[in-house]
N, CA, C and O atoms as a Maestro MAE file, in Angstrom:
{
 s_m_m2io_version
 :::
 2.0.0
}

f_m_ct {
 s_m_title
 :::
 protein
 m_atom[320] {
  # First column is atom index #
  i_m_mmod_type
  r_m_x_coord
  r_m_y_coord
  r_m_z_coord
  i_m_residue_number
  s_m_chain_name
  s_m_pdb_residue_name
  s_m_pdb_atom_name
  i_m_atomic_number
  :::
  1 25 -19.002 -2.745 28.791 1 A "UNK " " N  " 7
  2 3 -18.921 -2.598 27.340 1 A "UNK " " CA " 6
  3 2 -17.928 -3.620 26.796 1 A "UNK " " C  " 6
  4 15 -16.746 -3.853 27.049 1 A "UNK " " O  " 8
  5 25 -18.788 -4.128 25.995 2 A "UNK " " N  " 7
  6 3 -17.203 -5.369 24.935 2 A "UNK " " CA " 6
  7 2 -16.950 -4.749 23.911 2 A "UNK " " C  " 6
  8 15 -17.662 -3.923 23.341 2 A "UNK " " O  " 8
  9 25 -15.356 -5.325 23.478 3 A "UNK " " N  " 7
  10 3 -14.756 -4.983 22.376 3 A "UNK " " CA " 6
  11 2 -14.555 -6.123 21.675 3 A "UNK " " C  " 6
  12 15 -14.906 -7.096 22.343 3 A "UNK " " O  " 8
  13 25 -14.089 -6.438 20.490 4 A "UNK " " N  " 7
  14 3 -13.840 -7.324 20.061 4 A "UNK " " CA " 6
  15 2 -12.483 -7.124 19.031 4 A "UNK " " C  " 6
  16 15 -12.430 -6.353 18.072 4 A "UNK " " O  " 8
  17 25 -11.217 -8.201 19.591 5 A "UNK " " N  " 7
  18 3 -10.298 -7.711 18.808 5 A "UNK " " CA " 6
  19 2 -9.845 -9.035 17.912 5 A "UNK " " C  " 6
  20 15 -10.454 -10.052 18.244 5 A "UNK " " O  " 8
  21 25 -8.987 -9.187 16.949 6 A "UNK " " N  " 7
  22 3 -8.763 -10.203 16.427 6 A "UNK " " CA " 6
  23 2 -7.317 -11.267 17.156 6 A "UNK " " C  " 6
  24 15 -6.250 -10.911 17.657 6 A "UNK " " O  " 8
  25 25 -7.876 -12.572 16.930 7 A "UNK " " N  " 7
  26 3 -6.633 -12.948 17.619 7 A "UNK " " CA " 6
  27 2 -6.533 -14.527 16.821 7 A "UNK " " C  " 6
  28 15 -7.460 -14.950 16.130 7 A "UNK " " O  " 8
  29 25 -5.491 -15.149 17.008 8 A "UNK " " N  " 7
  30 3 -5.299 -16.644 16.131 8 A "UNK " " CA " 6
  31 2 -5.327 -17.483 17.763 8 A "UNK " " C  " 6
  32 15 -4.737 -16.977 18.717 8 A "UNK " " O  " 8
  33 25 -5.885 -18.443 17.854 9 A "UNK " " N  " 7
  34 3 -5.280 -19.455 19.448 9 A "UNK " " CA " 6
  35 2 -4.529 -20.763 18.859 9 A "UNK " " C  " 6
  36 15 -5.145 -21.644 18.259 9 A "UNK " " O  " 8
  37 25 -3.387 -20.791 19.050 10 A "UNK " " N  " 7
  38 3 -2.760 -21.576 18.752 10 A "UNK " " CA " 6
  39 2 -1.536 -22.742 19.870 10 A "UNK " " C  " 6
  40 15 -0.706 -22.375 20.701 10 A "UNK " " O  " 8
  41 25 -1.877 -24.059 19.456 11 A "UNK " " N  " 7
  42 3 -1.214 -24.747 21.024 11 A "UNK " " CA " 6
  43 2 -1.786 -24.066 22.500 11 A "UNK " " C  " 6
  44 15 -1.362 -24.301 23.631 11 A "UNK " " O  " 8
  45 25 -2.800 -23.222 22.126 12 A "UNK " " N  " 7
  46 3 -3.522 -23.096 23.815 12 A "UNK " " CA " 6
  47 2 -3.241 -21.170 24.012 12 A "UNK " " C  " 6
  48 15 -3.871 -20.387 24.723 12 A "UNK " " O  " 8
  49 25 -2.310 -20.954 23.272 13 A "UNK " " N  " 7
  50 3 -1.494 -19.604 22.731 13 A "UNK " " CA " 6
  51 2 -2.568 -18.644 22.053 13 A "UNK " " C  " 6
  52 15 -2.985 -19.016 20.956 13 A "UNK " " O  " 8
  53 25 -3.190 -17.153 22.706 14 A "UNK " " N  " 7
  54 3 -3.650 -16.418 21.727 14 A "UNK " " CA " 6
  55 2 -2.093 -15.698 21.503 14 A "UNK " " C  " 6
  56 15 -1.211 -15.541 22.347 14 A "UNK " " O  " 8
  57 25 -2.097 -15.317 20.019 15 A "UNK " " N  " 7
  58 3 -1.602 -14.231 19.502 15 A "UNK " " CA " 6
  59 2 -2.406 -13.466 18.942 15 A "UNK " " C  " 6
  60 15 -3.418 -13.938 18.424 15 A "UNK " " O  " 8
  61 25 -2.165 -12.209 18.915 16 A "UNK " " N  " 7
  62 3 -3.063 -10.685 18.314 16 A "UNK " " CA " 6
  63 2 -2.335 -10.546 17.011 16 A "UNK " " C  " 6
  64 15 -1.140 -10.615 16.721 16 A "UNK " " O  " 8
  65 25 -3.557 -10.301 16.233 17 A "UNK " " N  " 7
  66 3 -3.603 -9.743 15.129 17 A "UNK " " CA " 6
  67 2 -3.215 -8.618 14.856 17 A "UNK " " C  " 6
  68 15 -2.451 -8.390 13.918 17 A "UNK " " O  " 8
  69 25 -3.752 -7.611 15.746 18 A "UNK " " N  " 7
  70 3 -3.703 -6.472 15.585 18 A "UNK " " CA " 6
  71 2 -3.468 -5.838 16.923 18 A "UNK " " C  " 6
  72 15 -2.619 -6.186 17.744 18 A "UNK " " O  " 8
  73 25 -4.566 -4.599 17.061 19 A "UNK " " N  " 7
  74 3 -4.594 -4.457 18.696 19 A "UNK " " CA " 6
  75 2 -5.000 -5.372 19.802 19 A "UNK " " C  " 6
  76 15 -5.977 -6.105 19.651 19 A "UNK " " O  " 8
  77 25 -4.469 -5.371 20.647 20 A "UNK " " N  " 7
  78 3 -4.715 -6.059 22.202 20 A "UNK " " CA " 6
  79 2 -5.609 -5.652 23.085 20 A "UNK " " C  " 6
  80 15 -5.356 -4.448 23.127 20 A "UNK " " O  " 8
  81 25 -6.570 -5.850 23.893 21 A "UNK " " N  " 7
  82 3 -6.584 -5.086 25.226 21 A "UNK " " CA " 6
  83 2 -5.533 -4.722 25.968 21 A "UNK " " C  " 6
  84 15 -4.584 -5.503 26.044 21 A "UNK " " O  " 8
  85 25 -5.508 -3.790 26.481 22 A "UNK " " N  " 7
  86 3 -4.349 -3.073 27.135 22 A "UNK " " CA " 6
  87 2 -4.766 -3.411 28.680 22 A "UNK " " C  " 6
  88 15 -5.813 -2.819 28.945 22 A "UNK " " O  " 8
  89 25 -4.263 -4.199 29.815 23 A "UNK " " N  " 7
  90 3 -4.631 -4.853 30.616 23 A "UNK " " CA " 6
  91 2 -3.619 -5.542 31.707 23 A "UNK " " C  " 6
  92 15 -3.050 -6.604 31.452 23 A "UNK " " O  " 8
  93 25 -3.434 -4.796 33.031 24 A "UNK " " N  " 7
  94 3 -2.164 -4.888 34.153 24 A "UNK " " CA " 6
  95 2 -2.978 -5.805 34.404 24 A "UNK " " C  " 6
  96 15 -3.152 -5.267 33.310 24 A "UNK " " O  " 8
  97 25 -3.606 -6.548 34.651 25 A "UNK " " N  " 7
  98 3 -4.681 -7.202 35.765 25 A "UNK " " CA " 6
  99 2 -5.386 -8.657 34.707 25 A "UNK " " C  " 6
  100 15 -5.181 -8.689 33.494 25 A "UNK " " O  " 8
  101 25 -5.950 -9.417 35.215 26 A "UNK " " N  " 7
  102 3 -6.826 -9.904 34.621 26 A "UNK " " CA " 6
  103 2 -8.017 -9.634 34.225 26 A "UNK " " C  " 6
  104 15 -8.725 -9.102 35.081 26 A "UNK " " O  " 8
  105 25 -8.583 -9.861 32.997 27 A "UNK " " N  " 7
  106 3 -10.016 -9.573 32.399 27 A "UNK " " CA " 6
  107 2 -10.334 -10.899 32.039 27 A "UNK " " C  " 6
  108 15 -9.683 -11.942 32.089 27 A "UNK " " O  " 8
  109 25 -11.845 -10.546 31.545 28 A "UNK " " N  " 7
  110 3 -12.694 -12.157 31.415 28 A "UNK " " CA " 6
  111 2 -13.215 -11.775 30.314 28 A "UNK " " C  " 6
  112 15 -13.617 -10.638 30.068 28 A "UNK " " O  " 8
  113 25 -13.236 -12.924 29.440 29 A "UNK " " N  " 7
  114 3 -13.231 -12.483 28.268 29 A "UNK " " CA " 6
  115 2 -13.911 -13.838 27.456 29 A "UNK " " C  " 6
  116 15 -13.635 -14.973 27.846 29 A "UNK " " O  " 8
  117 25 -14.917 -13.583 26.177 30 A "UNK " " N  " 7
  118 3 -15.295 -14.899 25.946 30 A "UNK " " CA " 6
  119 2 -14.803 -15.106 24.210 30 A "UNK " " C  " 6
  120 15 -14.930 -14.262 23.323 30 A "UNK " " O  " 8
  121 25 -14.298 -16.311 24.101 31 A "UNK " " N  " 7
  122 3 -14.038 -16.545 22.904 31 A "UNK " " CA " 6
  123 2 -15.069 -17.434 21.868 31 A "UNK " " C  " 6
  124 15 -15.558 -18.536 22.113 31 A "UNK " " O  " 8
  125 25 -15.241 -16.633 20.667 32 A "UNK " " N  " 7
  126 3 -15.804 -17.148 19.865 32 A "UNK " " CA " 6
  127 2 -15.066 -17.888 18.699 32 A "UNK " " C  " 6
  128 15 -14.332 -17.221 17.969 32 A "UNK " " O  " 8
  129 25 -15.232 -19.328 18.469 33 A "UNK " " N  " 7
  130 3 -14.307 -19.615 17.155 33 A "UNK " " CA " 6
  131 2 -15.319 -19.306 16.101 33 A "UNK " " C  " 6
  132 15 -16.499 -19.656 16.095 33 A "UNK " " O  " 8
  133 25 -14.538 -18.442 15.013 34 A "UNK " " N  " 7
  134 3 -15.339 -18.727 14.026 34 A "UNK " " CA " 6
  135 2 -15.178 -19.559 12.776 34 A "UNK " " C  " 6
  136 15 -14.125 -20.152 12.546 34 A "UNK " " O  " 8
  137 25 -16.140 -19.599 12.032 35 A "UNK " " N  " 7
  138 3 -16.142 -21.312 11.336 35 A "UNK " " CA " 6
  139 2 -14.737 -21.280 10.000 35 A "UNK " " C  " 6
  140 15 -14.430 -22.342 9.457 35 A "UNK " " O  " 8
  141 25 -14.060 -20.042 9.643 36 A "UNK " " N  " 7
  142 3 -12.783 -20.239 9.134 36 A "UNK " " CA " 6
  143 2 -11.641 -19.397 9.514 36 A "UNK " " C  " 6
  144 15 -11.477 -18.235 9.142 36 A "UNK " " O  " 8
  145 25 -10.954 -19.994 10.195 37 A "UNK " " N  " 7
  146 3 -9.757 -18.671 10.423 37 A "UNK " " CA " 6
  147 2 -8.766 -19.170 9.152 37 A "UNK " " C  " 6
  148 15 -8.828 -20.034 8.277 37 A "UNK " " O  " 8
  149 25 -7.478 -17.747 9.708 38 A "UNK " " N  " 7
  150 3 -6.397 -18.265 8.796 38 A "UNK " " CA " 6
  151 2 -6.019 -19.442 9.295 38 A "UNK " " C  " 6
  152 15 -5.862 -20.314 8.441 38 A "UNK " " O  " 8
  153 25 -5.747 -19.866 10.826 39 A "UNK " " N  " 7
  154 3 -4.685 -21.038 10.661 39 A "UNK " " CA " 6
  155 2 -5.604 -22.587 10.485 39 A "UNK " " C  " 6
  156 15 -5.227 -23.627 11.025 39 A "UNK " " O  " 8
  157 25 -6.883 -22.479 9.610 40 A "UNK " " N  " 7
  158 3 -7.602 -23.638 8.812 40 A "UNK " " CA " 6
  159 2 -7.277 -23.417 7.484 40 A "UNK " " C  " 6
  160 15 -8.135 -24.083 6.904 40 A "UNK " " O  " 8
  161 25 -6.401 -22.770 6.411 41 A "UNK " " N  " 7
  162 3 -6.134 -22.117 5.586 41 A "UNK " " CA " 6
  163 2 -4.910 -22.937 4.887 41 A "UNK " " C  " 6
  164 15 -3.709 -22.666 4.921 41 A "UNK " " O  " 8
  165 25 -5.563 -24.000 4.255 42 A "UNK " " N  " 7
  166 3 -4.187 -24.751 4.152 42 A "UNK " " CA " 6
  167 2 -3.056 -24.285 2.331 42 A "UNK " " C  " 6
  168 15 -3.446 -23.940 1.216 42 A "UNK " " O  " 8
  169 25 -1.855 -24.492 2.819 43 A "UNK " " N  " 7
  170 3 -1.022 -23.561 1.744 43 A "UNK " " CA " 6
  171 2 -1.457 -23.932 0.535 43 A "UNK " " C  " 6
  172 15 -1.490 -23.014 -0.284 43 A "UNK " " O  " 8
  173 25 -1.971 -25.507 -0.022 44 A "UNK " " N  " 7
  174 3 -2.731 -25.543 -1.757 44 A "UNK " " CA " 6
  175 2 -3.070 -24.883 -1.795 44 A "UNK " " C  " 6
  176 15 -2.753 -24.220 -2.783 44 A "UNK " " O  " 8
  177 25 -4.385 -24.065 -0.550 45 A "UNK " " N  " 7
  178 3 -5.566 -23.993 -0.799 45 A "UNK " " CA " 6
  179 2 -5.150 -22.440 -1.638 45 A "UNK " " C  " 6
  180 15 -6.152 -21.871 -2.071 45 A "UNK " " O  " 8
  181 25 -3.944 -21.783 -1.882 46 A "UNK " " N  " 7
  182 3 -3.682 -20.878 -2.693 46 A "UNK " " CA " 6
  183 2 -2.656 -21.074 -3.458 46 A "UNK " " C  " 6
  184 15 -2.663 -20.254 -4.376 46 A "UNK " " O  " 8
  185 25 -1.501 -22.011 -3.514 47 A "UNK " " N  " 7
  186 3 -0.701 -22.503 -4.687 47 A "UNK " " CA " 6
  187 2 -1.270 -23.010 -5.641 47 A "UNK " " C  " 6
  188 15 -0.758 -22.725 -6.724 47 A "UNK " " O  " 8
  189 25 -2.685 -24.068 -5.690 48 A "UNK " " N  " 7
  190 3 -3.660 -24.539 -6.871 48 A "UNK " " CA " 6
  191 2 -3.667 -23.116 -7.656 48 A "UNK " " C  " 6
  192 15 -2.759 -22.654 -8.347 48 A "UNK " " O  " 8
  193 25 -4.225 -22.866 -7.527 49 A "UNK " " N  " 7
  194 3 -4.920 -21.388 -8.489 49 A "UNK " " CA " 6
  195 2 -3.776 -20.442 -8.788 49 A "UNK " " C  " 6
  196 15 -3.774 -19.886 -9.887 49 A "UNK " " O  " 8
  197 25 -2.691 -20.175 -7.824 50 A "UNK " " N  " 7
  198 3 -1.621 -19.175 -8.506 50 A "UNK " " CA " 6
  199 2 -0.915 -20.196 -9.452 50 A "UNK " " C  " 6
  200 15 -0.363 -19.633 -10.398 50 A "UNK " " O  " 8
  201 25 -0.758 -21.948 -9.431 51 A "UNK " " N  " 7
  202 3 -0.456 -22.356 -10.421 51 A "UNK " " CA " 6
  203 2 -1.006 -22.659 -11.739 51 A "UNK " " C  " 6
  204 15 -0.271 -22.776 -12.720 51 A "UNK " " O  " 8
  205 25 -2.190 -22.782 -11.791 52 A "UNK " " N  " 7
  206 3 -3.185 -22.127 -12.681 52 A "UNK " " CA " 6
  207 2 -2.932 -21.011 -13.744 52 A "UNK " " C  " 6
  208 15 -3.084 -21.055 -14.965 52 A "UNK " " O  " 8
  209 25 -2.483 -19.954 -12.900 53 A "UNK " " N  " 7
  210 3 -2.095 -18.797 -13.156 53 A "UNK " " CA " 6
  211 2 -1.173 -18.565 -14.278 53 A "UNK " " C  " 6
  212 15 -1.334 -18.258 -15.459 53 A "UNK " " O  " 8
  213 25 0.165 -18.888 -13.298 54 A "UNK " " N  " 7
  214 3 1.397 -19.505 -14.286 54 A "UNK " " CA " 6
  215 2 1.348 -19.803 -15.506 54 A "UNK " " C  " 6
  216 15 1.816 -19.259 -16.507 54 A "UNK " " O  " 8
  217 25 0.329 -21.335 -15.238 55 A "UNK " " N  " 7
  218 3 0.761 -22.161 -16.463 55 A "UNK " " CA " 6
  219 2 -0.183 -21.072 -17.446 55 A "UNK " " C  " 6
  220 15 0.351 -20.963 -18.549 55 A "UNK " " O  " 8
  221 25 -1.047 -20.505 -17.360 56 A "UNK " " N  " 7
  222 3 -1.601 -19.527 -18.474 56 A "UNK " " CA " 6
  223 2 -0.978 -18.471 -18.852 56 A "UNK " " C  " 6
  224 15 -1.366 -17.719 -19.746 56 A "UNK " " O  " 8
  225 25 0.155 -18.329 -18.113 57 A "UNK " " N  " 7
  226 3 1.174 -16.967 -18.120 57 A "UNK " " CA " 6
  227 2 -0.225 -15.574 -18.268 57 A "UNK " " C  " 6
  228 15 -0.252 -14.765 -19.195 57 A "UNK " " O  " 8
  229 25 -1.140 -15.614 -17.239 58 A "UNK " " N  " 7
  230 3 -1.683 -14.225 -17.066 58 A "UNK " " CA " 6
  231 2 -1.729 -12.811 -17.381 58 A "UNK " " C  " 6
  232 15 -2.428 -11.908 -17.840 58 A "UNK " " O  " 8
  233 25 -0.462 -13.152 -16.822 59 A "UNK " " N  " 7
  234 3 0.650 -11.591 -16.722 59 A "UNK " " CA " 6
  235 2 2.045 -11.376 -17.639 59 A "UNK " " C  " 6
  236 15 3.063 -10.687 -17.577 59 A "UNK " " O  " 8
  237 25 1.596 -12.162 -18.327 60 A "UNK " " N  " 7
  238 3 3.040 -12.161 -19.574 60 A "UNK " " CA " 6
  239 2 2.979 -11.100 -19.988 60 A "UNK " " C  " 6
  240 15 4.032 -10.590 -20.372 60 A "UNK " " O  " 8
  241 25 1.716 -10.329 -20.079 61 A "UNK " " N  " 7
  242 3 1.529 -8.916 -21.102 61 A "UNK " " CA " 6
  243 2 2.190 -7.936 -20.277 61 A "UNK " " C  " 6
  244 15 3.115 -7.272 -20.745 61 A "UNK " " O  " 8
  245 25 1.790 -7.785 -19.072 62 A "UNK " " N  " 7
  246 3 2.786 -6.985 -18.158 62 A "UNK " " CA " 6
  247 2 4.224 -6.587 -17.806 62 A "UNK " " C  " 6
  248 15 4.760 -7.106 -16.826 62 A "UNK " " O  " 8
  249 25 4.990 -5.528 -18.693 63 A "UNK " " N  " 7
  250 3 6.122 -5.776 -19.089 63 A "UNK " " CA " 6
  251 2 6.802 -4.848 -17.582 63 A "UNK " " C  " 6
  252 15 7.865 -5.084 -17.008 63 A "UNK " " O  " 8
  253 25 6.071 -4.084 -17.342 64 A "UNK " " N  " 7
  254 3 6.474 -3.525 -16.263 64 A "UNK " " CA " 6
  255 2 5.402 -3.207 -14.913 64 A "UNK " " C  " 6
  256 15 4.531 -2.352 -14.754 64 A "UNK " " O  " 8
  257 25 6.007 -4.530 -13.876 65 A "UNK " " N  " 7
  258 3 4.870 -4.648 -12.873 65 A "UNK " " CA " 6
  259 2 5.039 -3.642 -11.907 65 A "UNK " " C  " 6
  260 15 4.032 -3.524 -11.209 65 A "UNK " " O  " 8
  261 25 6.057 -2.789 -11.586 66 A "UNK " " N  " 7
  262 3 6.152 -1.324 -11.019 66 A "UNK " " CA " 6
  263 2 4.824 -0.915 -11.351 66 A "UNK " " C  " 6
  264 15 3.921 -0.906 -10.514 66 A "UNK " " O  " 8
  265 25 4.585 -0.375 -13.255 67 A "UNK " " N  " 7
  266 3 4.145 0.672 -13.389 67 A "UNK " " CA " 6
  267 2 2.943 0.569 -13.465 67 A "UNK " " C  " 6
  268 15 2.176 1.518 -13.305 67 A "UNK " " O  " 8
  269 25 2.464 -1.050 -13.820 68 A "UNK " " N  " 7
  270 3 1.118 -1.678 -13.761 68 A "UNK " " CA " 6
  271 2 0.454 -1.789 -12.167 68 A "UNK " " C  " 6
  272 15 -0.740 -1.995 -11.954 68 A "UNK " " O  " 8
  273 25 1.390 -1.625 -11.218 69 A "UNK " " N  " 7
  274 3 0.907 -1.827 -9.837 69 A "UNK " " CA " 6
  275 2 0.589 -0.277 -9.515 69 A "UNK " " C  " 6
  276 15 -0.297 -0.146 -8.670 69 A "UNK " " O  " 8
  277 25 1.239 1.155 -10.115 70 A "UNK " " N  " 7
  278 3 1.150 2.185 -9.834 70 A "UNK " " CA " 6
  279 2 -0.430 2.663 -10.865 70 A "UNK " " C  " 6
  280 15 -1.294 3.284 -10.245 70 A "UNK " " O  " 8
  281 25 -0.659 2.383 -12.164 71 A "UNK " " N  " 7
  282 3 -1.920 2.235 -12.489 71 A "UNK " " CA " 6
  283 2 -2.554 2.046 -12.171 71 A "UNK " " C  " 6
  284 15 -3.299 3.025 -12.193 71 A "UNK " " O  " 8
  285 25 -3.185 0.886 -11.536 72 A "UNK " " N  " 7
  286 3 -3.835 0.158 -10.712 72 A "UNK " " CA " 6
  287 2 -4.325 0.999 -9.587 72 A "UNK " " C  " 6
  288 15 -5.533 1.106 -9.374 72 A "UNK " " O  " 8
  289 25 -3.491 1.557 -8.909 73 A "UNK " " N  " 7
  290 3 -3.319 2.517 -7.625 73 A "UNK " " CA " 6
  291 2 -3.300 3.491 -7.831 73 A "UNK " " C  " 6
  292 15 -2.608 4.154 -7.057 73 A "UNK " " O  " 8
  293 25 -4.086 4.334 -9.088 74 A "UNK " " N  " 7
  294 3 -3.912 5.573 -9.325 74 A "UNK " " CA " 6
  295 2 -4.931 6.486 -8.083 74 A "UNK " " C  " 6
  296 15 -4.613 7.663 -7.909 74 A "UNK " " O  " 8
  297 25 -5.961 5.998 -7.370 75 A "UNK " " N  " 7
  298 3 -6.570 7.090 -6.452 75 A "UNK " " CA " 6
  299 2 -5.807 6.880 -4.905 75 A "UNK " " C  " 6
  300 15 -6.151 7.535 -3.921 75 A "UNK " " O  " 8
  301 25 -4.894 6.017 -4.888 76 A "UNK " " N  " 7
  302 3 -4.488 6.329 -3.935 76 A "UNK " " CA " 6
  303 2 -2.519 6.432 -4.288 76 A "UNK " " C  " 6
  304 15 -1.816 6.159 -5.261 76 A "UNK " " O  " 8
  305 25 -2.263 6.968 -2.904 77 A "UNK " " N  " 7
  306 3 -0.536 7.741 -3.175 77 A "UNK " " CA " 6
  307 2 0.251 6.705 -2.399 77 A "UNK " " C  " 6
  308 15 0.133 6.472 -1.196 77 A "UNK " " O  " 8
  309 25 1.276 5.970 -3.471 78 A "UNK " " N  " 7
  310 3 2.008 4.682 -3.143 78 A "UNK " " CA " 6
  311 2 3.482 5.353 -2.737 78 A "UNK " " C  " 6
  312 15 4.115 6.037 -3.542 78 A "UNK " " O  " 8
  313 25 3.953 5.062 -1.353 79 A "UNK " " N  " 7
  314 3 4.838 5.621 -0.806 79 A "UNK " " CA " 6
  315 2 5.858 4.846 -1.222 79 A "UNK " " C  " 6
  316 15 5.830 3.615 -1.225 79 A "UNK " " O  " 8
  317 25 6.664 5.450 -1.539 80 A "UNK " " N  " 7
  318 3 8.108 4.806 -2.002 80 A "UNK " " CA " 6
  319 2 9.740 4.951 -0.415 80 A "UNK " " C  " 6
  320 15 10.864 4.505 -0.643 80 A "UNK " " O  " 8
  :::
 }
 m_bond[319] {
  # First column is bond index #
  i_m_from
  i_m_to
  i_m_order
  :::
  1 1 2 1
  2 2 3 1
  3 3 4 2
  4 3 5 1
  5 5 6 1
  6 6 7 1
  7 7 8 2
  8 7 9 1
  9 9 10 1
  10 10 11 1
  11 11 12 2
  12 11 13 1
  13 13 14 1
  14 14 15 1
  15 15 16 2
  16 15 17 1
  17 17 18 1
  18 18 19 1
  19 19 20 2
  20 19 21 1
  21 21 22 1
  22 22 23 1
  23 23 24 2
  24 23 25 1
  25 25 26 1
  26 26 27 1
  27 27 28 2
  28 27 29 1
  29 29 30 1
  30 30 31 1
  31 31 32 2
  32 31 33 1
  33 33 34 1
  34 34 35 1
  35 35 36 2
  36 35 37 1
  37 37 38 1
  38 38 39 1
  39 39 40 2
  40 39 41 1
  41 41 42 1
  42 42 43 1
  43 43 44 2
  44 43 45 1
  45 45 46 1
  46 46 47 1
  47 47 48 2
  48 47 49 1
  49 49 50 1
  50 50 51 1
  51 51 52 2
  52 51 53 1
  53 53 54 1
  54 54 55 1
  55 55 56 2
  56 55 57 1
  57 57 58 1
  58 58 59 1
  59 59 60 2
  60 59 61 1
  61 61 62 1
  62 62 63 1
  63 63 64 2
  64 63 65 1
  65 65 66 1
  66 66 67 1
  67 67 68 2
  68 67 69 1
  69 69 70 1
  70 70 71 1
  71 71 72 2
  72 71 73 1
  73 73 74 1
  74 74 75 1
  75 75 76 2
  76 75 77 1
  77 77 78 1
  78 78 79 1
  79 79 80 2
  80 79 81 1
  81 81 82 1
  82 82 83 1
  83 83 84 2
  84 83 85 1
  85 85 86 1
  86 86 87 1
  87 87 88 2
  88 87 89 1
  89 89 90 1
  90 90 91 1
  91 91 92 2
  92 91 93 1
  93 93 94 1
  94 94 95 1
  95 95 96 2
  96 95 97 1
  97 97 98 1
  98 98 99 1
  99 99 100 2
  100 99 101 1
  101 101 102 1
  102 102 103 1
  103 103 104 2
  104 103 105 1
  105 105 106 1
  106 106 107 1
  107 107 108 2
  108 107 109 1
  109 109 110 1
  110 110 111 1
  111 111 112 2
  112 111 113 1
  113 113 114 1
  114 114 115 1
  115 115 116 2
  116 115 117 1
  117 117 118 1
  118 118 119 1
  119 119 120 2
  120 119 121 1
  121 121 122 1
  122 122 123 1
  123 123 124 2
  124 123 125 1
  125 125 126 1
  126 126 127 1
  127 127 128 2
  128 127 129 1
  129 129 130 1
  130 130 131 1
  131 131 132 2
  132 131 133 1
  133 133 134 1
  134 134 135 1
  135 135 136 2
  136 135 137 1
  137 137 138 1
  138 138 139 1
  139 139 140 2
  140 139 141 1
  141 141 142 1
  142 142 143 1
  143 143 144 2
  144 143 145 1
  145 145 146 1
  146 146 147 1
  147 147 148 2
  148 147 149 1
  149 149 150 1
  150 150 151 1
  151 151 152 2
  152 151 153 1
  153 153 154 1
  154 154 155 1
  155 155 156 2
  156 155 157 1
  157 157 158 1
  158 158 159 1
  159 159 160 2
  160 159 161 1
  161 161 162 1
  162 162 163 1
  163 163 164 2
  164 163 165 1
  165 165 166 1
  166 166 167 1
  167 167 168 2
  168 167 169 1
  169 169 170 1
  170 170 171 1
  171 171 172 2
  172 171 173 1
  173 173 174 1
  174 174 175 1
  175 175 176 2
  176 175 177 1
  177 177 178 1
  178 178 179 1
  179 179 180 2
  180 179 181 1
  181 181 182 1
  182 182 183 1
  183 183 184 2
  184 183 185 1
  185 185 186 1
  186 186 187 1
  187 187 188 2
  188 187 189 1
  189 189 190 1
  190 190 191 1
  191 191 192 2
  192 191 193 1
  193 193 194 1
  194 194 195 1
  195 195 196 2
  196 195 197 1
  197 197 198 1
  198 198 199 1
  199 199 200 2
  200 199 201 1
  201 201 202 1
  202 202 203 1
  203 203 204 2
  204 203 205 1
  205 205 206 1
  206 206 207 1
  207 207 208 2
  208 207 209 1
  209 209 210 1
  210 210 211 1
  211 211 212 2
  212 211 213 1
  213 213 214 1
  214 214 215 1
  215 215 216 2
  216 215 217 1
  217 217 218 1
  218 218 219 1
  219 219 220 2
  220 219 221 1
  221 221 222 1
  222 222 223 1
  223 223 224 2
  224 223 225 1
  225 225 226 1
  226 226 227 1
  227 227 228 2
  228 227 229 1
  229 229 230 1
  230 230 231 1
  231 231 232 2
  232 231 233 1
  233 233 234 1
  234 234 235 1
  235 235 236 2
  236 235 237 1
  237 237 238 1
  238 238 239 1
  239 239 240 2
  240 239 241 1
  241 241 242 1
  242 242 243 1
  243 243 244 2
  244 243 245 1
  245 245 246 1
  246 246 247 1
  247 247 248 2
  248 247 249 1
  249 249 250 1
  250 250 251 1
  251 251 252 2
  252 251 253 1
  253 253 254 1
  254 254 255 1
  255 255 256 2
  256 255 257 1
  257 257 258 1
  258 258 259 1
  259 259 260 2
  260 259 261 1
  261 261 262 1
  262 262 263 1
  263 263 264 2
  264 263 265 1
  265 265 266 1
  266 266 267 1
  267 267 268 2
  268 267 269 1
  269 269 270 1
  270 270 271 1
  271 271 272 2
  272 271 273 1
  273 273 274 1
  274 274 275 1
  275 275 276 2
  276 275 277 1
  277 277 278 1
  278 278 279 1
  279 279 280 2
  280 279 281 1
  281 281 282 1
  282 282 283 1
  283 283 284 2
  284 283 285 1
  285 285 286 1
  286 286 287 1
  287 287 288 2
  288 287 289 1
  289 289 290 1
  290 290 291 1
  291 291 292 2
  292 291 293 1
  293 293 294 1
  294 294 295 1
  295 295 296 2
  296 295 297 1
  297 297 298 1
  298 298 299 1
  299 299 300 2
  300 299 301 1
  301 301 302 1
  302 302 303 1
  303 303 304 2
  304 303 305 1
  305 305 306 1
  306 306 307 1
  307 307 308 2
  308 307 309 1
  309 309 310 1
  310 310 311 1
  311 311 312 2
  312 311 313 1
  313 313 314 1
  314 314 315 1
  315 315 316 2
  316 315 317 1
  317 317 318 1
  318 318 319 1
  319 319 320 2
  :::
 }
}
C-alpha cells in the first residue's frame, strides 16, 4: 500500500511538510516532482499584488483588523 506525504527536496535534502513515514529501516519510495512547488515560488511573485494593494489602500476602511478578522470568522471559534 502507498501513501503519499508532502515534502520540499532541496540541495539533494527532503524536508517534510507535514507528516513523515515513520521508518527504523530503509523504505523505497518514488518521487514525483510536481510542475509547481513552493520552493519555484519566487518572493515578487506575491509582493507585486500586495503592493498593488497598498498603493489602493484596500483596507483603509478597516479601522479595526481584530474585529474584522473575528467577522470574517464568525462560523468558526478563534482561540485566543
Amino acid at each position: 500500500m502507498s501513501k503519499t506525504y508532502k515534502a520540499i527536496i532541496k540541495d539533494g535534502r527532503i524536508y517534510w511538510e507535514d507528516e513523515q513515514p515513520s521508518a527504523n529501516h530503509s523504505i523505497n519510495v518514488r518521487i514525483t516532482v510536481l510542475s509547481e512547488t513552493p520552493a519555484q515560488v519566487k518572493e515578487t511573485d506575491m509582493a507585486d499584488p500586495l503592493e498593488k494593494l497598498a498603493q489602493k489602500r484596500a483596507f483603509s476602511s478597516v479601522s479595526d483588523p481584530v474585529q474584522w478578522q473575528k467577522d470574517l470568522r464568525r462560523d468558526r471559534s478563534i482561540l485566543s
